[in-house]
MIRODREN-599477 format. One record per residue (C-alpha): residue number from 1; x, y, z. Coordinates in Angstrom, 3 decimals. Example, Ala and Ser with C-alpha at 12.3 -4.5 7.8 and 13.67 -1.06 7.14 Angstrom:
! MIRODREN-599477
<k = 1&x = 12.300&y = -4.500&z = 7.800>
<k = 2&x = 13.670&y = -1.060&z = 7.140>
END
This chain:
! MIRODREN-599477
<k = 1&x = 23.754&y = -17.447&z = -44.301>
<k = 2&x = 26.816&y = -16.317&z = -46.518>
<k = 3&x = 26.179&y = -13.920&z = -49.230>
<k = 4&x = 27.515&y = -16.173&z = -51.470>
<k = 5&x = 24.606&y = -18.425&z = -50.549>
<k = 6&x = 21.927&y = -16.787&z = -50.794>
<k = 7&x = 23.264&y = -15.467&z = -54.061>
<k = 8&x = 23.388&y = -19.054&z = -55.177>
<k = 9&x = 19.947&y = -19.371&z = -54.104>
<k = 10&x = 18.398&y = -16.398&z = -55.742>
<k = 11&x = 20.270&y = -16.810&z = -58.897>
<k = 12&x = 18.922&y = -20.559&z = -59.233>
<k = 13&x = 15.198&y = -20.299&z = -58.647>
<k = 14&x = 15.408&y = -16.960&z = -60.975>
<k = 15&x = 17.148&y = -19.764&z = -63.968>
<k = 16&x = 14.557&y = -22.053&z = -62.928>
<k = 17&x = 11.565&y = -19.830&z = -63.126>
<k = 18&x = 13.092&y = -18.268&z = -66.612>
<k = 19&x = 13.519&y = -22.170&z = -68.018>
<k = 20&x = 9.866&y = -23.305&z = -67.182>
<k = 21&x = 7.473&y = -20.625&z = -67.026>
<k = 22&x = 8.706&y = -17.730&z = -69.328>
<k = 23&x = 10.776&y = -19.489&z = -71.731>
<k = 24&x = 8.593&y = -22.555&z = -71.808>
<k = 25&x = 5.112&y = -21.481&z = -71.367>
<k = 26&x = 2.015&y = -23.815&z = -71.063>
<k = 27&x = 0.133&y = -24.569&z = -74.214>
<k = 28&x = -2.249&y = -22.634&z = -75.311>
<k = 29&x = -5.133&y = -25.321&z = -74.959>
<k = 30&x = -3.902&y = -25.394&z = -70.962>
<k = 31&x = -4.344&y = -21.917&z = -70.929>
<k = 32&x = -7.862&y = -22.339&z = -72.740>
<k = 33&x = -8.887&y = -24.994&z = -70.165>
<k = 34&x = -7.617&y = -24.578&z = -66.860>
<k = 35&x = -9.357&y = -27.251&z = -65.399>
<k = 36&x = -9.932&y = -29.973&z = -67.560>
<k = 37&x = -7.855&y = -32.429&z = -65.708>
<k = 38&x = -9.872&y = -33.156&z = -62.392>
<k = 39&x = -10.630&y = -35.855&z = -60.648>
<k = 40&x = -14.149&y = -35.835&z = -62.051>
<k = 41&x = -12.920&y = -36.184&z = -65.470>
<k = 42&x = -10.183&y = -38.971&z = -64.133>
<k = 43&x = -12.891&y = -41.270&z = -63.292>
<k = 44&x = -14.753&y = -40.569&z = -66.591>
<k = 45&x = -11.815&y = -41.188&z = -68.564>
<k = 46&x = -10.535&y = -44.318&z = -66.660>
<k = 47&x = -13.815&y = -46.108&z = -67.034>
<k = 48&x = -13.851&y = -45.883&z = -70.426>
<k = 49&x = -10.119&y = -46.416&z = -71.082>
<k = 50&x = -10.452&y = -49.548&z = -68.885>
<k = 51&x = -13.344&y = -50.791&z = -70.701>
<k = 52&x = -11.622&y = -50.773&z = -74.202>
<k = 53&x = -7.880&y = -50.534&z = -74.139>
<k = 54&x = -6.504&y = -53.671&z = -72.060>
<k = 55&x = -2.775&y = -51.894&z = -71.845>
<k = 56&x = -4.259&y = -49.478&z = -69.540>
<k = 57&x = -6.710&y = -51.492&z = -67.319>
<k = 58&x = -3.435&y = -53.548&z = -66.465>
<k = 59&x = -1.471&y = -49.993&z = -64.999>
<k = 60&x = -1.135&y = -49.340&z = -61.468>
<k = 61&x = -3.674&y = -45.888&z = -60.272>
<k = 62&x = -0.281&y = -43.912&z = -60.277>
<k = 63&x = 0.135&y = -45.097&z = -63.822>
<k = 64&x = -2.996&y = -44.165&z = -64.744>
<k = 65&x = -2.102&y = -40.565&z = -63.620>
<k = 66&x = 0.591&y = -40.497&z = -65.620>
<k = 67&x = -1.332&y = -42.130&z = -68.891>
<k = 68&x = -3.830&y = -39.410&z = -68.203>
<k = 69&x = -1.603&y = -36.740&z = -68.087>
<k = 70&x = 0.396&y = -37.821&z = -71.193>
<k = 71&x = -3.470&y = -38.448&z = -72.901>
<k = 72&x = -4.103&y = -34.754&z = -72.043>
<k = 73&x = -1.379&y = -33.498&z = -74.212>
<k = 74&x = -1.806&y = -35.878&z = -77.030>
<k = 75&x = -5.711&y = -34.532&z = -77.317>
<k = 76&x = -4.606&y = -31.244&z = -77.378>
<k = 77&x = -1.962&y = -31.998&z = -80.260>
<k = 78&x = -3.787&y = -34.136&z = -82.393>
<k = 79&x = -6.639&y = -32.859&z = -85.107>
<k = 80&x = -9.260&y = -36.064&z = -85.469>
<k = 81&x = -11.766&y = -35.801&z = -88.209>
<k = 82&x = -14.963&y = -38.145&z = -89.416>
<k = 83&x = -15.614&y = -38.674&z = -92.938>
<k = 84&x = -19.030&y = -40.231&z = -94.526>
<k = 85&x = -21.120&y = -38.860&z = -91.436>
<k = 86&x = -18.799&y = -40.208&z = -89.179>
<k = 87&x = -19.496&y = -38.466&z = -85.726>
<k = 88&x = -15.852&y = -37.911&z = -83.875>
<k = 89&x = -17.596&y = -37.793&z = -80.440>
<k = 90&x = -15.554&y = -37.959&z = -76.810>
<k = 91&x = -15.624&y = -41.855&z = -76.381>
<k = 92&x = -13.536&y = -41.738&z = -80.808>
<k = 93&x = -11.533&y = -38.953&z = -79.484>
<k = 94&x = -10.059&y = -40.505&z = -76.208>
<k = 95&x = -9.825&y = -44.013&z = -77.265>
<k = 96&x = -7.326&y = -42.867&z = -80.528>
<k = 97&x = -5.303&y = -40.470&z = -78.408>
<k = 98&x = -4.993&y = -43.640&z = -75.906>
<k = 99&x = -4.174&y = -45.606&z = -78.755>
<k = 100&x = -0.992&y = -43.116&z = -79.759>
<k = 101&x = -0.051&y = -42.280&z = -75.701>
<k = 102&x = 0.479&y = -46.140&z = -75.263>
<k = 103&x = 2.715&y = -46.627&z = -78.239>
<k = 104&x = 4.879&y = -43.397&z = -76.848>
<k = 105&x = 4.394&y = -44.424&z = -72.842>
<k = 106&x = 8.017&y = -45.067&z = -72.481>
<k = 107&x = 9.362&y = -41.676&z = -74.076>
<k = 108&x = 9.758&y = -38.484&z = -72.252>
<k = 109&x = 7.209&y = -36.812&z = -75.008>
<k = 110&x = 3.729&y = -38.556&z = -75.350>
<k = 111&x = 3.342&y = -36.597&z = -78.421>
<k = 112&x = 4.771&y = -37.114&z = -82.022>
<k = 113&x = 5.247&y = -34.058&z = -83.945>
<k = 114&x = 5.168&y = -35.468&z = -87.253>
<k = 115&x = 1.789&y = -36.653&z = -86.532>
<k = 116&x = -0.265&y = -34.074&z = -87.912>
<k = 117&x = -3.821&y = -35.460&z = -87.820>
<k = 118&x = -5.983&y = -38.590&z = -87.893>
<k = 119&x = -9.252&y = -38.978&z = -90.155>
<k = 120&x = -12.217&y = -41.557&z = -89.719>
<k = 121&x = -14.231&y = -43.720&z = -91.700>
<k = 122&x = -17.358&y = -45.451&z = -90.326>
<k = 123&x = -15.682&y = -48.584&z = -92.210>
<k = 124&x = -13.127&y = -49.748&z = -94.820>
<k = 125&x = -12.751&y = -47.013&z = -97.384>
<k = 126&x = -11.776&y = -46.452&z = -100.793>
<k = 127&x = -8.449&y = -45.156&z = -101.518>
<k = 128&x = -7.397&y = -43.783&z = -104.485>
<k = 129&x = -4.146&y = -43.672&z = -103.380>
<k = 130&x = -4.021&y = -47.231&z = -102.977>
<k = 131&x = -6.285&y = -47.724&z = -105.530>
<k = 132&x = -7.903&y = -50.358&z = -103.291>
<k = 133&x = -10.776&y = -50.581&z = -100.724>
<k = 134&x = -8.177&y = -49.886&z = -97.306>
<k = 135&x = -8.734&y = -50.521&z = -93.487>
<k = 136&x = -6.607&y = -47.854&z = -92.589>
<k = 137&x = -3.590&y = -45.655&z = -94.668>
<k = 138&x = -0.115&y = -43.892&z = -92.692>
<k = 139&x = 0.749&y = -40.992&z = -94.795>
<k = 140&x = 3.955&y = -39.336&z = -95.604>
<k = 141&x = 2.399&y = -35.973&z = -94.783>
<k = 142&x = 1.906&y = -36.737&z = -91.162>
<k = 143&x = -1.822&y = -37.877&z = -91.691>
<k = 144&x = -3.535&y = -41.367&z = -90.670>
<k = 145&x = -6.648&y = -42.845&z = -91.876>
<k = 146&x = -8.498&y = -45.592&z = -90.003>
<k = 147&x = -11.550&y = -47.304&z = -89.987>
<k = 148&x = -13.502&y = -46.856&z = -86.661>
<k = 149&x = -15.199&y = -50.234&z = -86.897>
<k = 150&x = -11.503&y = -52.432&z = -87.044>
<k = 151&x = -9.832&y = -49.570&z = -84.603>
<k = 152&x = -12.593&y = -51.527&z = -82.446>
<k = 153&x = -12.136&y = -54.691&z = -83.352>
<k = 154&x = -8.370&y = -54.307&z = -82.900>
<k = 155&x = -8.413&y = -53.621&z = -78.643>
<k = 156&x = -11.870&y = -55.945&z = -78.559>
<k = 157&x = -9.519&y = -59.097&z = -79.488>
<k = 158&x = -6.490&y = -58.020&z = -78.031>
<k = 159&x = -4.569&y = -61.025&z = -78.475>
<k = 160&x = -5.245&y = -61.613&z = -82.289>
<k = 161&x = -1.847&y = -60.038&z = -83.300>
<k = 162&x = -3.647&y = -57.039&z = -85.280>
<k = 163&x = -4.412&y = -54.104&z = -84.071>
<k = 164&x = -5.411&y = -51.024&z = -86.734>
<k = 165&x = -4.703&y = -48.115&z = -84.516>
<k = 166&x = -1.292&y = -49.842&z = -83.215>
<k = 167&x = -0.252&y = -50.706&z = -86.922>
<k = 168&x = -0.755&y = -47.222&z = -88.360>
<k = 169&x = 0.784&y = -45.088&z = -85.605>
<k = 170&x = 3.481&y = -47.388&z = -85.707>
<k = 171&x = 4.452&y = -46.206&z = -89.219>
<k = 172&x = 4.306&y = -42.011&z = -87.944>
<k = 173&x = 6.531&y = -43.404&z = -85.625>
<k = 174&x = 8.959&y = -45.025&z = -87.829>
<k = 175&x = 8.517&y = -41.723&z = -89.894>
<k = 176&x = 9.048&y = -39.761&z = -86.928>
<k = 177&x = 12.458&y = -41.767&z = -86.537>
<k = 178&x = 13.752&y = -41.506&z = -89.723>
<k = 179&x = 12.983&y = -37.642&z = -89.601>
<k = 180&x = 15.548&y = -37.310&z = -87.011>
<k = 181&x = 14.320&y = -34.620&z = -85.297>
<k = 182&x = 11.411&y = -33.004&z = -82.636>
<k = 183&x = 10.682&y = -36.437&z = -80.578>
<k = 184&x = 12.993&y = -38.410&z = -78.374>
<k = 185&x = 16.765&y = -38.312&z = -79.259>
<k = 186&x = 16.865&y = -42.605&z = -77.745>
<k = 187&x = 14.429&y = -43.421&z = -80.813>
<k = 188&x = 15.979&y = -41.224&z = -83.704>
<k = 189&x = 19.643&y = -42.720&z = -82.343>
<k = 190&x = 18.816&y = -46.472&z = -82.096>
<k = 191&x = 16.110&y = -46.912&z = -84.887>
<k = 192&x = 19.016&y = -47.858&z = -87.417>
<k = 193&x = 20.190&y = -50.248&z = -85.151>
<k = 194&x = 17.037&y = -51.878&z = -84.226>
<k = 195&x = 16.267&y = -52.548&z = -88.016>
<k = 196&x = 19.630&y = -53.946&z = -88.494>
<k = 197&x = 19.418&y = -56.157&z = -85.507>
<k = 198&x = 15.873&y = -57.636&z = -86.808>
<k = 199&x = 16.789&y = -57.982&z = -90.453>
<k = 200&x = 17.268&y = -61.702&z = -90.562>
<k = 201&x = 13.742&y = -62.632&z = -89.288>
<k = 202&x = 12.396&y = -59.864&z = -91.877>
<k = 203&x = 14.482&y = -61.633&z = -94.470>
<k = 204&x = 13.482&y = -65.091&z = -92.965>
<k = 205&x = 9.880&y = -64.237&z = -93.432>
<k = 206&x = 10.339&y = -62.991&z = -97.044>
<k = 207&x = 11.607&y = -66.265&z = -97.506>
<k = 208&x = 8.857&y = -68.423&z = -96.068>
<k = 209&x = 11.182&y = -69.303&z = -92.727>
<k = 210&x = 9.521&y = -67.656&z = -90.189>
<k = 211&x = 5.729&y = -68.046&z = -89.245>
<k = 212&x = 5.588&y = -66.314&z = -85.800>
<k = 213&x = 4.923&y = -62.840&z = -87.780>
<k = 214&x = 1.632&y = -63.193&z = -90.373>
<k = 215&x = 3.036&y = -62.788&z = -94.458>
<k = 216&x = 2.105&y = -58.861&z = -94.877>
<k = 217&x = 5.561&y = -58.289&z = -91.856>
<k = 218&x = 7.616&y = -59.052&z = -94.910>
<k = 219&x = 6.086&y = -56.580&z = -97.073>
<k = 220&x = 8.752&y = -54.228&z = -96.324>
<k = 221&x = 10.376&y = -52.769&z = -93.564>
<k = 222&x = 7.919&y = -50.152&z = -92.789>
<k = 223&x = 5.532&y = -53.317&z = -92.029>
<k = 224&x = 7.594&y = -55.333&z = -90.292>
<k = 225&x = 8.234&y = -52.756&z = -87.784>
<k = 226&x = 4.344&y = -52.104&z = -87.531>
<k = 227&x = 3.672&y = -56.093&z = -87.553>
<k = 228&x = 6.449&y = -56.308&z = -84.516>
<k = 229&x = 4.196&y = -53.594&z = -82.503>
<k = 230&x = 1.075&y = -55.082&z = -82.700>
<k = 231&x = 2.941&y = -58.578&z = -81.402>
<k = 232&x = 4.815&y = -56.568&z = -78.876>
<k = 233&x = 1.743&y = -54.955&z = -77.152>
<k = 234&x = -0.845&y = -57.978&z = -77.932>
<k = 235&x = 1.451&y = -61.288&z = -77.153>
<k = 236&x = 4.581&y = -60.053&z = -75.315>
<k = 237&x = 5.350&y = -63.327&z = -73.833>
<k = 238&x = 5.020&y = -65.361&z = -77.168>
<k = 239&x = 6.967&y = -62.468&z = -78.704>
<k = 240&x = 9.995&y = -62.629&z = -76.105>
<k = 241&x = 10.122&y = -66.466&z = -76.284>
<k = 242&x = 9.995&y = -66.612&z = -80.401>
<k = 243&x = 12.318&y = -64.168&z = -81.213>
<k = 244&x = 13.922&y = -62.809&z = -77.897>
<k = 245&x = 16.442&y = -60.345&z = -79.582>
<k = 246&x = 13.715&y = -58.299&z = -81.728>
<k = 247&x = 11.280&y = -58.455&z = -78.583>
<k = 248&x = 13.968&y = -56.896&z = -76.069>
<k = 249&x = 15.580&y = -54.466&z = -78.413>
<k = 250&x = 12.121&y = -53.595&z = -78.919>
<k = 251&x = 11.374&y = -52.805&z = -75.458>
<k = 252&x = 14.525&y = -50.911&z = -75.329>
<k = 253&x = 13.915&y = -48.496&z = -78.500>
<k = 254&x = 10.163&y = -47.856&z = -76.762>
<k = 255&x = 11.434&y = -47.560&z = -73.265>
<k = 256&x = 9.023&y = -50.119&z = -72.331>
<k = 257&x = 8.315&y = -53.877&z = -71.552>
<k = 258&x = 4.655&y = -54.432&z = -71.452>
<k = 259&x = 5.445&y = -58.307&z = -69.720>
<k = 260&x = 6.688&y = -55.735&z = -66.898>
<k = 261&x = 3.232&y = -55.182&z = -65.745>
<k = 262&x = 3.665&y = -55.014&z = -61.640>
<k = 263&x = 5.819&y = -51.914&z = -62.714>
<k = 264&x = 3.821&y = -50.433&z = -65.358>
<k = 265&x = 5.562&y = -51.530&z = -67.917>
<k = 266&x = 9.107&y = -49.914&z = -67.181>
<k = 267&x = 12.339&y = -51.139&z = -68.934>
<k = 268&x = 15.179&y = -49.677&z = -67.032>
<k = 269&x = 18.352&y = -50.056&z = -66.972>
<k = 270&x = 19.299&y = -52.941&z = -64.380>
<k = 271&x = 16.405&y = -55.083&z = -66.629>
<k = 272&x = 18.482&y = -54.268&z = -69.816>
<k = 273&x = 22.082&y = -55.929&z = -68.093>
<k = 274&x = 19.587&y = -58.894&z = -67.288>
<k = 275&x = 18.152&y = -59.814&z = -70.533>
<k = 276&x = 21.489&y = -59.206&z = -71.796>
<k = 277&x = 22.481&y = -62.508&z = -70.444>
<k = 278&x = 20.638&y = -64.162&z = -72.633>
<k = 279&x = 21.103&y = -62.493&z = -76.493>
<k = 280&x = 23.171&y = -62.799&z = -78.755>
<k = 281&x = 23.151&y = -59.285&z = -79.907>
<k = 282&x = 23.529&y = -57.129&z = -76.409>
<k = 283&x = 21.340&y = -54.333&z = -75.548>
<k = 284&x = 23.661&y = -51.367&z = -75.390>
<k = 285&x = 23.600&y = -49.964&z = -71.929>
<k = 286&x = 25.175&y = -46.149&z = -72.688>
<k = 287&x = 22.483&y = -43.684&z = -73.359>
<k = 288&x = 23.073&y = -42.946&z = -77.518>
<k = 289&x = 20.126&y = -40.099&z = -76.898>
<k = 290&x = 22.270&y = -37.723&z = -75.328>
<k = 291&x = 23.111&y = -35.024&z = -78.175>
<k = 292&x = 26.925&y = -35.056&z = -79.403>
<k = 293&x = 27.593&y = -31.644&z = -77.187>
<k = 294&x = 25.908&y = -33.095&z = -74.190>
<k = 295&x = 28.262&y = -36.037&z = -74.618>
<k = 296&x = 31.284&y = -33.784&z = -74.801>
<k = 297&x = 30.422&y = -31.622&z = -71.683>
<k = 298&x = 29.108&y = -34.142&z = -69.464>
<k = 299&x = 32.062&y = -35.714&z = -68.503>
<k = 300&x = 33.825&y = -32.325&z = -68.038>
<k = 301&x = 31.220&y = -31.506&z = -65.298>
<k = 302&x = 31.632&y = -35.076&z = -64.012>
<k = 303&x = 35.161&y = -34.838&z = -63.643>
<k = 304&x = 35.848&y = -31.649&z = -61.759>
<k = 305&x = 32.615&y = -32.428&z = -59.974>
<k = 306&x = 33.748&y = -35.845&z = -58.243>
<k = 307&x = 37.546&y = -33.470&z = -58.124>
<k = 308&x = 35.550&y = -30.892&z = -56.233>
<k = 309&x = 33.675&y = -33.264&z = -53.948>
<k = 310&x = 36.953&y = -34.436&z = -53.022>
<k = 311&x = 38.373&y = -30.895&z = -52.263>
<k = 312&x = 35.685&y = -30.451&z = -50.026>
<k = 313&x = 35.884&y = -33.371&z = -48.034>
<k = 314&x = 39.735&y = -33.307&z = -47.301>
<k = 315&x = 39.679&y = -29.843&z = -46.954>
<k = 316&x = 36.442&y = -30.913&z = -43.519>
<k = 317&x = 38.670&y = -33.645&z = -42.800>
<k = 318&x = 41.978&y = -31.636&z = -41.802>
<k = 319&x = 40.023&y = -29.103&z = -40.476>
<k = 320&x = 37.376&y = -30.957&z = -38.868>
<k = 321&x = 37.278&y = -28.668&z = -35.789>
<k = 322&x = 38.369&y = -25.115&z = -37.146>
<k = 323&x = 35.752&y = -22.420&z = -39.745>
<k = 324&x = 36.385&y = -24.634&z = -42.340>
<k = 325&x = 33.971&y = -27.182&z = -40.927>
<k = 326&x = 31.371&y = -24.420&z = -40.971>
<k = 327&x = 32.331&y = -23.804&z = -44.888>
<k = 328&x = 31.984&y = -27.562&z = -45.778>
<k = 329&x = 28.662&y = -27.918&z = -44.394>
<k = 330&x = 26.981&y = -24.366&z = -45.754>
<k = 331&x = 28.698&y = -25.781&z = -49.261>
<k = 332&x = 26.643&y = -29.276&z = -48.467>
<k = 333&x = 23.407&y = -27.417&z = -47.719>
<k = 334&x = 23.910&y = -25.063&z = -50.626>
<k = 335&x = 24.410&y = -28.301&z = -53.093>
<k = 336&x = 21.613&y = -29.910&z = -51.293>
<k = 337&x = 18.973&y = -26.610&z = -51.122>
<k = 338&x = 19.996&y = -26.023&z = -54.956>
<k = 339&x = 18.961&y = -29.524&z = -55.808>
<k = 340&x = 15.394&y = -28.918&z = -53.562>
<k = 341&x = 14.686&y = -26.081&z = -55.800>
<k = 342&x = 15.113&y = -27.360&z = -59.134>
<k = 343&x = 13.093&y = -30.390&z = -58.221>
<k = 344&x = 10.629&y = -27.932&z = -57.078>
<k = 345&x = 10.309&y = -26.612&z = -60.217>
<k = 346&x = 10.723&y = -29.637&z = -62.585>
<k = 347&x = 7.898&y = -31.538&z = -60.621>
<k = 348&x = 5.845&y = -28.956&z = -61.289>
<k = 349&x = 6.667&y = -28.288&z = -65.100>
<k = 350&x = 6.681&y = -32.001&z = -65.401>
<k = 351&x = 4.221&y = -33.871&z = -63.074>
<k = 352&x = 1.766&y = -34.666&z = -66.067>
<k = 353&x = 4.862&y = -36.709&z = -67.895>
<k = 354&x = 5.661&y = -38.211&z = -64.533>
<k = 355&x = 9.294&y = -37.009&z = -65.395>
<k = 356&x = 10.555&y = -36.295&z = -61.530>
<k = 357&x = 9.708&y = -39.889&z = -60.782>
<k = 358&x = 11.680&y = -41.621&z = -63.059>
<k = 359&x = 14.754&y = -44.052&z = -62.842>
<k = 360&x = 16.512&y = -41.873&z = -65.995>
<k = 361&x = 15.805&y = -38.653&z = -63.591>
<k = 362&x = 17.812&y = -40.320&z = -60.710>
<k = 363&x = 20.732&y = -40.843&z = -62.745>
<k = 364&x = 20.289&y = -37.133&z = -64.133>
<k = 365&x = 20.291&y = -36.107&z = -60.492>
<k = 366&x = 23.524&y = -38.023&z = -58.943>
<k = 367&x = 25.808&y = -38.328&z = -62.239>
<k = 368&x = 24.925&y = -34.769&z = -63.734>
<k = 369&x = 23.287&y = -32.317&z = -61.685>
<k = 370&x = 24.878&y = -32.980&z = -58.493>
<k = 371&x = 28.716&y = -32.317&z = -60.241>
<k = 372&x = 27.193&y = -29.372&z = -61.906>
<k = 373&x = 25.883&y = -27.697&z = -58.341>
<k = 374&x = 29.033&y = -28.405&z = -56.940>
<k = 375&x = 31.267&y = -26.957&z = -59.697>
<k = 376&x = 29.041&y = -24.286&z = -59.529>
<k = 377&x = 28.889&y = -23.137&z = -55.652>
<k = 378&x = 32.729&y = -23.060&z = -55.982>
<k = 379&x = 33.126&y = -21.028&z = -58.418>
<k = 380&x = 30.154&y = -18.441&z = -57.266>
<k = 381&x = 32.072&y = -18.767&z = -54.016>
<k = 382&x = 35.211&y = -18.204&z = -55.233>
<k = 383&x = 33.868&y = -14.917&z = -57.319>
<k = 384&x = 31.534&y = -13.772&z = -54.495>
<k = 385&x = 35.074&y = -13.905&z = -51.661>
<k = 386&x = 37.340&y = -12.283&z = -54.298>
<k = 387&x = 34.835&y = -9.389&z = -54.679>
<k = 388&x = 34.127&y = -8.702&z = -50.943>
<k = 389&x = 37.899&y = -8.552&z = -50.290>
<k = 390&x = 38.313&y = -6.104&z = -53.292>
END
């Protein structure tokens, strides 16, 4: 093995370990509770999720997994209270922190950090906020109130187009949008143009033109965007066939299509080019949550990436049978082993989000991290030679 090499090697899984485990350490309730995700506790969990929450009795076991391990985090996050006696036991806890991990299933944090807490009534409450007896209240604060008895009511008729615990997360994550910040960059980039792309049926229904959506959608825009949530999750397929551009651009601001159930409710990229052919107002098929320095250096990397690549092959191909061969292939193997070890590492930083297994990880992997390894061992290689001839 060439000292370059192994330098590569050493330097990479010393990054890695740095980037996960020191820089990013585990929680401090994962600390606190080493072993509250077992199988045990799966079973538990999935017989009462499946019981109540139709989204996920309809997931594949693998996408159970990942539901649990994305519920895990949001329990952990979230502060739930009862008010007037009510008793926040294990069965309140876990079915509200299912409630928020399906609304956030598609994004790569199941967690909204603008949500700050959740408070329960037995039943409606009086608000003096609203001034008004209230089934449930979004704050600006970060705080949700709901009433345990329509939260219920809400996944027991799941096809009645209103669903409490939906509607109210819905607004922290319209706040958690319009904040701009802390969540998923695909969200705070394409909210604005979701809105604008679904303003004519809000304004149609303000007018009395549209009667897919109940009245209270033209309220404002706040509940429309709440109203289009509970539709999206409760009637998908009446949803895409009303009003096709809202549904899909919906399913493309979430990251998820819940008519896609043989896949767990995926919306990749290949499905966004299909459904394409049939709006009027296209899907855009770039990814706007890159940040604006990302977008500047990833091309860079591409470029002399692909340019190295084919340095390396022309340079095996004219000297197919001299020591250069030998150079191509410990370069290969080098690319290859550095790509082993930070999948290594992000599977295991990453299995509960089911990150490694994703399409959008794929693409990471062949359009950005391979060019980066590659300009990398060069330039390591090229340093590492020029130092041992010194």
């Amino acid at each position: 093995m060439r000292i370059s090499e192994f330098t590569f090697y050493v330097l990479l899984t010393v990054w890695q370990y740095l980037k996960y485990f020191v820089w990013k350490p585990k929680s401090e309730f994962e600390k606190q509770n080493p072993n509250y995700y077992t199988a045990s506790n799966f079973n538990e969990i999935d017989a009462l999720i499946s019981a109540k929450n139709p989204y996920y009795a309809g997931l594949s076991y693998l996408g159970k997994v990942k539901f649990q391990g994305r519920l895990k985090f949001v329990k952990s996050a979230i502060q739930i209270q009862g008010r007037e006696d009510f008793e926040i036991t294990k069965e309140v806890r876990t079915l509200i922190c299912a409630c928020i991990t399906q609304l956030t299933f598609g994004f790569n944090k199941p967690v909204m950090p603008f949500l700050k807490g959740v408070v329960v009534f037995p039943g409606i409450f009086y608000s003096r906020l609203a001034e008004n007896w209230v089934k449930g209240l979004a704050l600006g604060n970060g705080v949700v109130f709901i009433s345990w008895k329509d939260f219920e009511e809400g996944y027991h008729f799941s096809t009645a187009t209103y669903n409490l615990g939906l509607h109210e997360f819905a607004h922290m994550l319209r706040l958690q949008a319009l904040k701009g910040e802390g969540f998923d960059a695909r969200l705070v980039n394409y909210f604005d143009d979701w809105e604008a792309n679904g303003y004519e049926v809000f304004k149609r229904i303000r007018h009395g033109n549209e009667d897919f959506f109940r009245e209270y959608a033209g309220e404002n825009k706040a509940e429309f965007f709440s109203v289009c949530i509970e539709n999206f999750f409760e009637v998908p397929k009446s949803f895409s066939e009303e009003l096709p551009d809202v549904y899909w651009h919906l399913c493309h601001l979430l990251r998820q299509n819940p008519l896609n159930i043989a896949n767990d409710y995926s919306f990749e990229e290949q499905e966004t080019k299909e459904v394409n052919t049939i709006l009027d107002e296209k899907i855009p098929t770039g990814e706007p949550w890159h940040l604006p320095f990302e977008n500047k250096v990833i091309p860079i990397f591409q470029f002399f990436g692909i340019i190295g690549l084919l340095i390396l092959f022309i340079v095996f191909m004219a000297n197919k049978q001299s020591d250069v061969s030998h150079w191509f292939f410990a370069e290969m193997r080098t690319i290859l082993f550095g790509l082993i070890i930070i999948k290594i590492f992000r599977y295991y930083h990453y299995k509960e989000l089911n990150a490694v297994h994703s399409l959008d990880n794929l693409n990471y992997t062949v359009r950005i991290l391979t060019p980066v390894l590659v300009v990398l061992t060069l330039i390591l290689d090229l340093i590492i030679t020029i130092l041992i001839s010194l």
